[in-house]
C-alpha positions as CSV (number, residue, x, y, z in Angstrom):
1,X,108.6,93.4,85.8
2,X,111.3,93.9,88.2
3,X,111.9,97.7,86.9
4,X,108.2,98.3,87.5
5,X,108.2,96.7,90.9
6,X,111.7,99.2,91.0
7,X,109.0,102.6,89.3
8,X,106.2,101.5,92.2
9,X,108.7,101.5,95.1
10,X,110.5,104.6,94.5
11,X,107.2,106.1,93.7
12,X,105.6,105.2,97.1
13,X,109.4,105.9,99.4
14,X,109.3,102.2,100.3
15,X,113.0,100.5,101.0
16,X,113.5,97.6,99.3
17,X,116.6,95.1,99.5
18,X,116.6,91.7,98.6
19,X,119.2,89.7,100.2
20,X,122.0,86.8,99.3
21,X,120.5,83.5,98.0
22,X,121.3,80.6,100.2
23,X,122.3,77.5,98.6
24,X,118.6,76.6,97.8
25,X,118.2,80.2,95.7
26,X,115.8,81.3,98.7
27,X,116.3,84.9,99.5
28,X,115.0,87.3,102.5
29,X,113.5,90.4,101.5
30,X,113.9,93.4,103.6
31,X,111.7,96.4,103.1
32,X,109.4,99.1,104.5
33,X,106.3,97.6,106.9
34,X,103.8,99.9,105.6
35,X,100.6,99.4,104.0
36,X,99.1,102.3,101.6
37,X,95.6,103.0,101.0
38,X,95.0,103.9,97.4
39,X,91.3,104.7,96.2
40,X,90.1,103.0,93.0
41,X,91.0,105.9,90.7
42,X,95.0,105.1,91.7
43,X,94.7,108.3,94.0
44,X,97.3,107.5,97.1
45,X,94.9,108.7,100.5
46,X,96.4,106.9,103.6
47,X,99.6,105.4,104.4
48,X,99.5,103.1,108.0
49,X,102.9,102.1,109.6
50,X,103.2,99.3,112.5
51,X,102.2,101.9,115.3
52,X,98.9,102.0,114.0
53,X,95.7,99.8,115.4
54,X,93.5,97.9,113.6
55,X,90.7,100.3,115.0
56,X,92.6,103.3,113.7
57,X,93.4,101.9,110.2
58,X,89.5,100.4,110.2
59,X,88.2,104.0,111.2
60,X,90.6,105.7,108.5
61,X,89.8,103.2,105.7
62,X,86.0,103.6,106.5
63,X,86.9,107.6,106.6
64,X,88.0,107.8,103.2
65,X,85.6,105.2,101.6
66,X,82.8,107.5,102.9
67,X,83.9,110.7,101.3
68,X,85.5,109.1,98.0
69,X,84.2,110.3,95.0
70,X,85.3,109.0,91.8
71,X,87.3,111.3,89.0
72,X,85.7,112.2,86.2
73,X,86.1,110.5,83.4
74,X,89.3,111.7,81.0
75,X,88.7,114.4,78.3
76,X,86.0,115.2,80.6
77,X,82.9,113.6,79.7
């Protein structure tokens, strides 16, 4: 939903404007140029902005794939 989209973006810092329609209803989107790396318990571990190389965001990703381990499971079991 549009409020969630709203939750995710203040959540993360990421700007977000959405600008006027043209006559077709087409709109341009402005917004952050990031892309996060989140681990597949939701866990934010990297954030990579434009500066970064696709060497540095491969090295980082593999980094943090390496050392993941996964949460344990709720209520602890």
């Amino acid at each position: 939903t549009p409020e969630q989209v709203r939750a995710a973006a203040n959540a993360f810092r990421v700007y977000v404007s959405a600008g006027p329609r043209d006559d077709d209803g087409d709109y341009v989107v402005d917004h952050s140029v990031l892309t996060f790396l989140v681990d597949p318990d939701g866990v934010f571990r990297d954030c990579y902005g434009r500066s970064r190389t696709a060497e540095e965001v491969a090295r980082s990703v593999r980094g943090h794939m390496d050392a993941y381990e996964p949460l344990p499971p709720a209520g602890g079991q």
